[in-house]
C-alpha positions in Angstrom: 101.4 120.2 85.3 98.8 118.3 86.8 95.7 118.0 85.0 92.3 118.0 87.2 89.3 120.4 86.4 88.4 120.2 90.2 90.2 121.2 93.2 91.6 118.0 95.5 91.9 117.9 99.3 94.3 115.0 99.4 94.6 113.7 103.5 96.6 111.3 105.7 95.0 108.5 107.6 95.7 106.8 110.8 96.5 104.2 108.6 100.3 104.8 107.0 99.6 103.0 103.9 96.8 105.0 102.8 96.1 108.9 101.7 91.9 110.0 101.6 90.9 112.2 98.9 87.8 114.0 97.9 87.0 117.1 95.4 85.1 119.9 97.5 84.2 121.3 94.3 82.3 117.9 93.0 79.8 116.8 95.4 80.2 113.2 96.6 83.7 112.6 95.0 86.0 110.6 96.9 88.3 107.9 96.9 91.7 106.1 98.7 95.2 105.8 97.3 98.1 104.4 98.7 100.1 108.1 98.1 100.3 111.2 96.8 101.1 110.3 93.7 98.0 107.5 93.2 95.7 109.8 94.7 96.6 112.0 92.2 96.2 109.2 89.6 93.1 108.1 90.4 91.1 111.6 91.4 92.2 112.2 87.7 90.7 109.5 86.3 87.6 109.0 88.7 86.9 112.4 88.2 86.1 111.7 84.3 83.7 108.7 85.8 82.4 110.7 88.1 80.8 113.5 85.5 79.6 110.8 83.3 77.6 108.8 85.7 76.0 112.6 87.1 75.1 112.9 83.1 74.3 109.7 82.9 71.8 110.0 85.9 70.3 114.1 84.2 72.3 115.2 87.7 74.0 118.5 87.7 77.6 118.5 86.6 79.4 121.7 88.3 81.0 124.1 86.1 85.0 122.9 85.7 87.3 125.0 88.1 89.8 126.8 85.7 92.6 127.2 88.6 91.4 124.2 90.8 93.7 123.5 94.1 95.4 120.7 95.3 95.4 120.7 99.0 97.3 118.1 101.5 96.3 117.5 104.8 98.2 115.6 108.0 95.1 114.6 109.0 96.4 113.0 112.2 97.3 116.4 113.9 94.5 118.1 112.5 92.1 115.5 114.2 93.9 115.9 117.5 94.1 119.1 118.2 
């Protein structure tokens, strides 16, 4: 089971050694891994950082997604089509 409270669009880059990722569930959350895997890792984790620096700042934290989705995206073909 993997263990996110927010959906993740995970993508591929033009660049083989790295994978995007953002939450479109928690505004302004992104961040680079070098595969599925450690995109997985770190959305986990940042997501946790994330929320506490929205509290931290009296920002709105968005209600936690109780089925979130884990999406992944070739974003090479996407782009060119």
């Amino acid at each position: 089971m993997i263990d996110l409270n927010y959906s993740l669009t995970i993508e591929a880059t033009s660049d083989p050694t790295f994978f995007a990722f953002y939450s479109p569930e928690l505004e302004g959350f992104t961040g680079i891994g070098h595969s599925v895997e450690d995109c997985l890792y770190q959305a986990k984790w940042g997501m946790a950082e994330h929320i506490a620096l929205l509290k931290e700042q009296g920002m709105e934290v968005p209600p936690a997604n109780p089925n979130p989705r884990i999406v992944i995206e070739n974003s090479i073909h996407r782009d060119a089509a």
